[in-house]
N, C-alpha and C positions, 0 to 999 in steps of 0.2 A: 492394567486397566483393559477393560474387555468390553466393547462394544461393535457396531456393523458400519462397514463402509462399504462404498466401491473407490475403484479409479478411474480418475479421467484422465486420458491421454492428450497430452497436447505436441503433435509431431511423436519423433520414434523413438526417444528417451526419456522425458520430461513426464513424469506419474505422480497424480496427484491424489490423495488419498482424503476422500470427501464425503462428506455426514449430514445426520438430519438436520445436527447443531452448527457443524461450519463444511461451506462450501464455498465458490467464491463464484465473480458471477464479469460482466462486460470492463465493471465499472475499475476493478482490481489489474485487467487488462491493459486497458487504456492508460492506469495510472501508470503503469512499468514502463511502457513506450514513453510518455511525457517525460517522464524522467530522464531517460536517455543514459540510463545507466553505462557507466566507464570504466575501464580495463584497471585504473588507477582510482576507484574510487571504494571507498571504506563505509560498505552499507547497513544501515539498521533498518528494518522494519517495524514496524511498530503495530502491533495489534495482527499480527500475524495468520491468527487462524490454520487455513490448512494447508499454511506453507506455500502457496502459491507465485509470492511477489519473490519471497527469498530465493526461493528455487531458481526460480526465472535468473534472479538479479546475481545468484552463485556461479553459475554462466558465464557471466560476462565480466566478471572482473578478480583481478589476480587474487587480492584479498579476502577472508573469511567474511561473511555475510549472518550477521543474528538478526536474527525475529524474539520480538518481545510477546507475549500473552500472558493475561490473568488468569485463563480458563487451563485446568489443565488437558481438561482433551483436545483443547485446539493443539498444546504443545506435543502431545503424543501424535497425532494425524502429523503436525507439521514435521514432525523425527520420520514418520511413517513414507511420508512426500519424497526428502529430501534420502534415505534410504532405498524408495526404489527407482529414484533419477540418478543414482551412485556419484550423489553429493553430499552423504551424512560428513563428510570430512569439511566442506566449505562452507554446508549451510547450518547455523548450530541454533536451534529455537531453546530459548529461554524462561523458564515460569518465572515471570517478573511484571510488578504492579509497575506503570509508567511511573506513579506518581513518585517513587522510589527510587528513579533514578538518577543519577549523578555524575558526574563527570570520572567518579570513580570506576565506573563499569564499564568505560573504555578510555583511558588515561590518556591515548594518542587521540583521539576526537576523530567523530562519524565525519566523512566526506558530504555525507546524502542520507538523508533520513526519508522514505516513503510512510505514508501512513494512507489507510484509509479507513475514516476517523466514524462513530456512529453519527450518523445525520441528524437525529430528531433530539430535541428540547425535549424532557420527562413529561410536560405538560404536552407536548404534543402529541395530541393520541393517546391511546389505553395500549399500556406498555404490555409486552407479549407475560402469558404466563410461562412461557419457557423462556428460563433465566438465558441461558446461550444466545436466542435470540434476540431478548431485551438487552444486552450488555454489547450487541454488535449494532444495535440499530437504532437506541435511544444514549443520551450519555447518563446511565445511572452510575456508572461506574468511574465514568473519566468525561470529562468536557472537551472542549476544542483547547480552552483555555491550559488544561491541564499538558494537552500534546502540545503545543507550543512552546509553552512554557518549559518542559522537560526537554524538548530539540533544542532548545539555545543551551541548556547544562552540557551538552552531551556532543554538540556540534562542534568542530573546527571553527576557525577564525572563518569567513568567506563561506563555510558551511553550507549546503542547499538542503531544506527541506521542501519534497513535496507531496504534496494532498489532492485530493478528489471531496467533492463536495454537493452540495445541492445548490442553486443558484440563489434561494431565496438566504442564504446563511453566508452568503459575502461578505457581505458588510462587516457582521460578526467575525470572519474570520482574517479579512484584512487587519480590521483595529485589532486584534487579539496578535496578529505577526507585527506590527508597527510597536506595540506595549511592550512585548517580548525581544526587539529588539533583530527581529529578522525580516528584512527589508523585500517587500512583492517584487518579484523582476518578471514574469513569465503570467499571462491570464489566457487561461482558452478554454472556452465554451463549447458545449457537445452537446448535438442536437442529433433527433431521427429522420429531419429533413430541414429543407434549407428554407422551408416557412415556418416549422414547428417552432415551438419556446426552447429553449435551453433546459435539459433534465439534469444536465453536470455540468462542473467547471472544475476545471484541473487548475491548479495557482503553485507558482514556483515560489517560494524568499530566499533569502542570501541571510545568514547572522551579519549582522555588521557592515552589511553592504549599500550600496548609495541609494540615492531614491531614481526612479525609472522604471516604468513600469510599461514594458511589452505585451500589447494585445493580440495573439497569433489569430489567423483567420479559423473560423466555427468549423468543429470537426463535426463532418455528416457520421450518423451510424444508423443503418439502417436495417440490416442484417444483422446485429448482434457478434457475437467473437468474430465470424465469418469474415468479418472488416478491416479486423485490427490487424496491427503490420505483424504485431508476435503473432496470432493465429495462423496469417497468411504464409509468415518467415517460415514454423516448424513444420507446416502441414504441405510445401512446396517443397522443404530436404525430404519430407517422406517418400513424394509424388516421385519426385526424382531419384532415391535408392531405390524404389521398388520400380522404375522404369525401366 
């Protein structure tokens, strides 16, 4: 497949290989820190794009890391990503519909599923005429309901899946993790100031796990990547080998 990209460098290894159709953006950021990914933990991505979360998440834990996507050029950029941060061995993206998937596709069960799901209702808004973009940022293709739903097939016992979201779609995605049987344990809200509204909320569940539900205090973002602890973490190893 033959199309243009560039790369974005995040810190002195990490190359991401990004398009008109998938690029990734604060929100993909944020989601990978909240997560808090672990040295023992077994991660999927879901909706992967151009490999951004996986890459990240290949990093940090001893285990191979898959990215799921339906599109196939996201999975080509995402092979592309994860090839020049000389992680094609740990990070392995997938062409695979969620709705398809099963517990068969990983037999030992995901530790940590990240997803960062399309925000918009079909009826909300006049859906893009570029497919790519309509399939990341409306659900014609998958719903909240659908990711959900396929993270409890596909999770461990105690399993964490986590999401990023739009604040007015809570509610919806609370009842959608309570139906599916993966329990809220973690809520934090992300704002550009500390008067603004809320433009994200990041929400952790547990499969199977109790009810409690921790409200962490609002993350400011004000400066866009420039904030986040990954931007700050790779672009401070740079500062420092090139010091």
């Amino acid at each position: 497949m033959s199309f243009e990209y560039t790369i974005e460098k995040i810190g002195k290894d990490i190359k991401i290989c990004c398009g008109n159709d998938h690029t990734f953006g604060t929100d993909a950021i944020i989601l990978f820190d909240f997560a808090g990914v672990r040295k023992k933990d077994k991660v999927l991505d879901i909706g992967t794009g151009c490999g951004i979360i996986g890459v990240l998440a290949a990093e940090k834990t001893d285990a191979q890391v898959f990215g799921i996507d339906i599109q196939e050029k996201a999975i080509e950029q995402a092979k592309i990503s994860a090839s020049l941060s000389h992680l094609e061995n740990r990070f392995i993206p997938v062409l695979k519909d969620i709705k398809e998937t099963d517990g068969s596709f990983y037999p030992d069960g995901f530790t940590l599923i990240l997803c960062n799901p399309p925000y918009f209702k079909p009826d909300d808004g006049k859906i893009s005429e570029n497919e790519a973009h309509a399939i990341a940022r409306q659900e014609v293709k998958c719903t909240i309901e659908d990711i959900v739903e396929s993270s409890y097939k596909v999770l461990c016992d105690k399993g964490r899946l986590c999401l990023c979201h739009k604040p007015e779609r809570l509610i919806d995605v609370v009842s959608v993790m309570r139906k599916f049987k993966i329990e809220p344990k973690r809520l934090q809200f992300v704002k550009k100031s500390r008067e603004a509204e809320p433009w994200l909320i990041l929400i952790e569940g547990r499969k199977n796990g109790g009810a409690g539900l921790k409200v962490l205090p609002d993350l400011i973002i004000t400066a866009g990547l420039e904030q986040t602890d990954t931007y700050n973490r790779y672009h401070n190893e740079v500062k420092k080998n090139e010091g």
